[in-house]
C-alpha positions as CSV (number, residue, x, y, z in Angstrom):
1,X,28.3,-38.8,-7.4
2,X,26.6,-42.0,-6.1
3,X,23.1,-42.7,-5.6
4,X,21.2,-45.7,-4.1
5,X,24.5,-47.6,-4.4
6,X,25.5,-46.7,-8.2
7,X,28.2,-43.7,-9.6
8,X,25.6,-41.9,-11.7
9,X,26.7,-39.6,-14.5
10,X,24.7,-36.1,-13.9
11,X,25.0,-35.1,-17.7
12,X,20.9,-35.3,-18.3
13,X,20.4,-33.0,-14.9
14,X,20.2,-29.6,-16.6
15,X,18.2,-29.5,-19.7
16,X,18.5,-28.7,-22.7
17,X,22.4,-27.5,-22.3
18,X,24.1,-26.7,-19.0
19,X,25.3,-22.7,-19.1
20,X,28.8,-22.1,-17.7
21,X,28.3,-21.9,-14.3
22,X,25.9,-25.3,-14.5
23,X,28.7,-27.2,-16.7
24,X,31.4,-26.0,-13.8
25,X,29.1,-27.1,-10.8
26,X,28.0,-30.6,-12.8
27,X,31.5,-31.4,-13.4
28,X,32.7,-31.0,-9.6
29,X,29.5,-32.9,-8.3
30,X,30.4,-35.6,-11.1
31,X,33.9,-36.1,-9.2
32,X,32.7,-36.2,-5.5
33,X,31.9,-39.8,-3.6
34,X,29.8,-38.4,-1.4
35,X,27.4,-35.8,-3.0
36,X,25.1,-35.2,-0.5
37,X,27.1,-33.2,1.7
38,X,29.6,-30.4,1.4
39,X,31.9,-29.3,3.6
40,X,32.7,-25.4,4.3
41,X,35.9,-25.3,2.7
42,X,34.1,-26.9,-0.4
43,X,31.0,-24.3,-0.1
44,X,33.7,-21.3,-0.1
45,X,35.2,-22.8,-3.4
46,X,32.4,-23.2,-5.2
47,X,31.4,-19.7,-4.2
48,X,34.7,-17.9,-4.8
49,X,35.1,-19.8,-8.1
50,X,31.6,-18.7,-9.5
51,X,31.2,-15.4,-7.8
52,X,28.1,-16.9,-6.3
53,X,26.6,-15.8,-3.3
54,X,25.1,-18.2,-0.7
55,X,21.5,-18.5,-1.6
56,X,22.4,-18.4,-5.5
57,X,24.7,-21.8,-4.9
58,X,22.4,-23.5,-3.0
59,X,19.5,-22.7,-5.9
60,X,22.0,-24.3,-8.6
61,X,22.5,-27.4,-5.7
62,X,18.7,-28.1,-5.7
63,X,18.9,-30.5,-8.8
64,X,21.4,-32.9,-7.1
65,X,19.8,-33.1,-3.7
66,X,16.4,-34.2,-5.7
67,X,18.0,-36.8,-7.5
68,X,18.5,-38.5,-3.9
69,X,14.5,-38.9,-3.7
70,X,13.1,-42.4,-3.0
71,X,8.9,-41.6,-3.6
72,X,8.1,-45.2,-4.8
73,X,4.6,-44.1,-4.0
74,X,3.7,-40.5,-5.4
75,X,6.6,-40.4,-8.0
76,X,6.8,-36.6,-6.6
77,X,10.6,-35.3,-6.1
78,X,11.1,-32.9,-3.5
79,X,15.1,-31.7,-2.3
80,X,16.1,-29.6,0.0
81,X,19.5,-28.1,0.6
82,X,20.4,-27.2,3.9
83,X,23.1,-24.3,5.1
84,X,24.6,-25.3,8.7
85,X,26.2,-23.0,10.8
86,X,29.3,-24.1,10.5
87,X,29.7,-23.3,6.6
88,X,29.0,-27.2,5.8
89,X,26.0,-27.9,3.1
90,X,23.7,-31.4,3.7
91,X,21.5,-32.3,1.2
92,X,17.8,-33.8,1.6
93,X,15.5,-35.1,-0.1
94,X,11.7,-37.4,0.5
95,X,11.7,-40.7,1.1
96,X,8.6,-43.1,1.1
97,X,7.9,-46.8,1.7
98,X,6.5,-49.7,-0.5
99,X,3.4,-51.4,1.9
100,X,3.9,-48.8,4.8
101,X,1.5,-46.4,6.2
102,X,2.6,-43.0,4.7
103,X,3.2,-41.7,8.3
104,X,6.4,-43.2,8.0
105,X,7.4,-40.7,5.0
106,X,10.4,-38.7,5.6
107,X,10.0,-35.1,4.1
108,X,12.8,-33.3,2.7
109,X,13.3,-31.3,4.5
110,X,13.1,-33.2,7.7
111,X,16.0,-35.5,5.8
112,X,18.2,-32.2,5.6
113,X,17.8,-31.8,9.3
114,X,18.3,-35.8,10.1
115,X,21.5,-35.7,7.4
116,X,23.4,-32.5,9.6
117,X,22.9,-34.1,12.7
118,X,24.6,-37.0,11.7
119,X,27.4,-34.4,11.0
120,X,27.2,-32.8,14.4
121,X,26.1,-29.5,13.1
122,X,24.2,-27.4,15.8
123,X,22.4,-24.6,13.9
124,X,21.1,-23.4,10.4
125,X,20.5,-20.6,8.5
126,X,19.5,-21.4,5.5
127,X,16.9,-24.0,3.8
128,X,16.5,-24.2,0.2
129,X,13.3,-26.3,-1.1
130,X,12.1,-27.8,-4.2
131,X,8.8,-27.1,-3.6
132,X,6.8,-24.9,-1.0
133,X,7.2,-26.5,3.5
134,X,4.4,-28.5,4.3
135,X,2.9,-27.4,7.7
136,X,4.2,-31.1,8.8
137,X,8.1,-29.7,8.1
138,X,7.2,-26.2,9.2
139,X,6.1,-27.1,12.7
140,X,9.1,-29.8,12.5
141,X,11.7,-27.3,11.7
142,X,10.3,-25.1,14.3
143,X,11.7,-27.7,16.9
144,X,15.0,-26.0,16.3
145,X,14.9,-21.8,16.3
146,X,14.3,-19.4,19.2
147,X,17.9,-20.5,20.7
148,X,21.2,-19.1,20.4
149,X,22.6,-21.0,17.5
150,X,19.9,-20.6,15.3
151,X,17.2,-17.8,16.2
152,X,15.3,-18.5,12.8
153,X,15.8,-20.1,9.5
154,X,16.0,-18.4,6.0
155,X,13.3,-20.3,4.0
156,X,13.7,-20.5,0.2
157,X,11.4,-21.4,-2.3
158,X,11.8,-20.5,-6.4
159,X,13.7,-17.6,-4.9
160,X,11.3,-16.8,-3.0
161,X,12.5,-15.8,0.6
162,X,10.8,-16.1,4.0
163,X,11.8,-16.9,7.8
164,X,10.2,-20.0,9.2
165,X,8.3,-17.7,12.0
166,X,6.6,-16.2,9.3
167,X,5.3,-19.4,7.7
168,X,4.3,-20.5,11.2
169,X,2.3,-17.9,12.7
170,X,1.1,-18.0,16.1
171,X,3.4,-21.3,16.5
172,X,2.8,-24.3,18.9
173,X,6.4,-25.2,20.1
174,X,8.5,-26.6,23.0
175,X,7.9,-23.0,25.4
176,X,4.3,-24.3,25.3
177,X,5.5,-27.8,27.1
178,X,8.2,-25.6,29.5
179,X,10.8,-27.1,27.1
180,X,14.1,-24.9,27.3
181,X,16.5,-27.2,24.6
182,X,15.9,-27.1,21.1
183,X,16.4,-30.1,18.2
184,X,20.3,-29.6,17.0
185,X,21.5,-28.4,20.3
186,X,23.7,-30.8,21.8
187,X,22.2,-33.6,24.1
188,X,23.8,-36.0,26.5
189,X,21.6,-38.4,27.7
190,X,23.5,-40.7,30.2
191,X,22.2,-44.2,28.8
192,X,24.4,-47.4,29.9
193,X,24.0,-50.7,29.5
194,X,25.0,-53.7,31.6
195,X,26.8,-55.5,30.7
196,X,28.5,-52.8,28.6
197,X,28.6,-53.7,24.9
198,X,32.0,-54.9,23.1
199,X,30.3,-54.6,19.4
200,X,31.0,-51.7,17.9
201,X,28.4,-51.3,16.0
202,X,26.2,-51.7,19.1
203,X,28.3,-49.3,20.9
204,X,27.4,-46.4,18.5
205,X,23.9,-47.2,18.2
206,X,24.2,-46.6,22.1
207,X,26.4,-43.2,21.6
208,X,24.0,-42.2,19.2
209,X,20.7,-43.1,21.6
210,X,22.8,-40.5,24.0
211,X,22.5,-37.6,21.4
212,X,19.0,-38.5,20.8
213,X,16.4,-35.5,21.5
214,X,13.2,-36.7,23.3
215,X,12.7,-33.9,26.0
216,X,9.1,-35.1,26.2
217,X,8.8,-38.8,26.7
218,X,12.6,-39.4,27.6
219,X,12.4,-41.9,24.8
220,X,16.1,-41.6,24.0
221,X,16.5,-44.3,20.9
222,X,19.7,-44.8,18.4
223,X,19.7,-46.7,15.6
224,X,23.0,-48.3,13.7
225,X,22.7,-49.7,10.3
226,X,25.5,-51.9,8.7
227,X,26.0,-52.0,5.0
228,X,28.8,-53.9,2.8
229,X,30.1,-50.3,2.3
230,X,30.1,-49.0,6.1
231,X,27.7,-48.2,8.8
232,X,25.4,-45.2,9.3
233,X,23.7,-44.3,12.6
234,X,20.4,-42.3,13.1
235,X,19.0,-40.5,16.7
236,X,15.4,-39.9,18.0
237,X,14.3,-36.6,17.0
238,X,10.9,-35.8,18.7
239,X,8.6,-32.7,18.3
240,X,6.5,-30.7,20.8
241,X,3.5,-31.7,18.4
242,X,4.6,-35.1,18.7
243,X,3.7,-36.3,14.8
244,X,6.8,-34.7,13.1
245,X,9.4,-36.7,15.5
246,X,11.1,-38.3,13.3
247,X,12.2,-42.4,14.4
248,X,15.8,-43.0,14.5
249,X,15.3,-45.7,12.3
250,X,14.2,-42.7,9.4
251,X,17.5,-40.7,10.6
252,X,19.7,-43.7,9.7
253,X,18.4,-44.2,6.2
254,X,18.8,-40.5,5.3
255,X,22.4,-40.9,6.2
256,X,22.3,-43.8,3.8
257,X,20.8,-42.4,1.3
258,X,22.7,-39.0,1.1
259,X,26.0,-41.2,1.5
260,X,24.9,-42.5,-1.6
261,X,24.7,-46.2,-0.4
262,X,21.3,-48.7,-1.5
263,X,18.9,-50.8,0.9
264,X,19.9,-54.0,-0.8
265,X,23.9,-53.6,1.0
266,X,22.1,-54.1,4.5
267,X,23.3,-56.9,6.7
268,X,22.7,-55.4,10.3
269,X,20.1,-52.8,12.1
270,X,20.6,-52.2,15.6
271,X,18.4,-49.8,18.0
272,X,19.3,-49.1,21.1
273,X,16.2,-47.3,23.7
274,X,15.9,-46.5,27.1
275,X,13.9,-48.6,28.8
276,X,10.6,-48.0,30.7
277,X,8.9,-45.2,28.7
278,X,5.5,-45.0,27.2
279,X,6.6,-45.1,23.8
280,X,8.7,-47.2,22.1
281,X,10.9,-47.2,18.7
282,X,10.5,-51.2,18.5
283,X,7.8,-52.0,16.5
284,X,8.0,-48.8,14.3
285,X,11.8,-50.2,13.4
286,X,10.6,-53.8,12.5
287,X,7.9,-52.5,10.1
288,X,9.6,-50.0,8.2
289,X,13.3,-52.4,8.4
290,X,10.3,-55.2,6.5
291,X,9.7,-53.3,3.8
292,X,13.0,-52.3,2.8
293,X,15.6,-55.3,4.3
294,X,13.1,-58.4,5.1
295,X,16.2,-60.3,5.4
296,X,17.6,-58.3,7.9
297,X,16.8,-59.2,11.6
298,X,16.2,-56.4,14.6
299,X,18.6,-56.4,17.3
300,X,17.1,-54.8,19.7
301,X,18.8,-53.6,23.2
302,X,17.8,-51.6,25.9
303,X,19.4,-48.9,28.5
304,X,19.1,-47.3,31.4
């Protein structure tokens, strides 16, 4: 499994000796590229294999999202693993910045949201945490139940279960603003630009500004980052509370992290953002880019 841009050897991640089922699931996360994600067919194996259920494999998952953790300021690991509706697993885990304002920390589990939308996934179940939701991730994650493909989510802690409506009582949420769509639903957003773009890399930071969920400001940003190793694209995610939106800029680096690739491999960063609203992703993107790629210029575009 990589992380932050080096194959790591996950001997040292159960302590003092791995039991059987621990050796088996170290050994097959050992032989994976990508570690941070899982797909269904891989979730049934690991299940069928072990005689696991569910919420028992995504317990003994728990170490190896954490060990994708950037908290250069608290030292304080926190995963999450996240159980799509479609059968597929995404890891998450926090991530802070060196000389930023801590508003710009991305919680875990907001990372395990960011890192299945990447994949396309439309609806959880399940949520498995290191360490008890924050009210910050609680009224974030409830951006995303009371609709079809995910009514509520399953909450685990220590084995410990609860829904998310339960840890939110008498929740603020999108019916208060007459919103109707939900984070994770699919969202087309219409943006062109003129001329349209022949970079590739500039053409997915504007597909990705067109999945972008910003039902209350119409702020519809994408971001595409370029690495030696590939490229990784993020979308707005806003919040009907407005703090736990989540830049596109954060949404990129989480699938960079959980891809296992490092900030020093960054050559580009593109955002993309419809123009004329009374927010803006711009000057967010240039701080946090500073603190981890100082080297790397903004190219910035707009759409309408």
């Amino acid at each position: 499994m990589k992380v932050n841009g080096q194959k790591i050897d996950l001997i040292d991640i159960y302590k003092p000796e791995p039991d059987e089922i621990q050796k088996y699931i170290q050994d097959y996360m050992n032989g994976l590229e990508d570690g941070g994600y899982l797909t269904p067919q891989q979730v049934d194996h690991l299940m069928e294999s072990l005689d696991l259920n569910l919420q028992q494999l995504m317990n003994y998952l728990l170490p190896y999202a954490t060990k994708f953790a950037l908290p250069p300021i608290s030292g304080y690991k926190v995963g999450a693993v996240l159980h799509g509706i479609s059968g597929a697993i995404y890891f998450g885990a926090n991530i802070e910045f060196l000389d930023e304002a801590l508003s710009f920390t991305v919680h875990a589990e907001q990372a395990s949201i960011a890192h299945a939308i990447s994949y396309g996934e439309t609806g959880v179940d399940y949520l498995t945490i290191s360490a008890a939701p924050c009210g910050y991730c609680r009224q974030f994650l409830y951006e995303i139940i009371n609709c079809p493909s995910t009514k509520d989510i399953t909450v685990l802690v220590n084995n410990d279960s609860n829904t998310l409506t339960s840890l939110l009582p008498q929740a603020f949420g999108p019916q208060d603003l007459g919103v109707t769509t939900r984070l994770m639903l699919p969202q087309n957003n219409n943006l062109q630009m003129v001329p349209p773009p022949t970079d590739p890399y500039i053409i997915s930071a504007l597909n990705t500004a067109n999945t972008s969920y910003s039902p209350y400001t119409s702020d519809y940003s994408g971001v595409c980052i370029v690495t030696n190793s590939g490229s990784y694209v993020g979308a707005y995610a806003e919040n009907a509370a407005y703090n736990p939106s989540m830049s596109p800029l954060e949404a990129a680096l989480v699938l960079l992290i959980m891809s296992g690739d490092s900030y020093t491999n960054i050559n580009r960063a593109i955002l993309v953002e419809a123009i004329n609203n009374k927010c803006s992703q711009l000057s967010a993107t240039k701080d946090v880019l500073s603190a981890i790629a100082n080297n790397v210029v903004l190219e910035y575009y707009t759409a309408t």
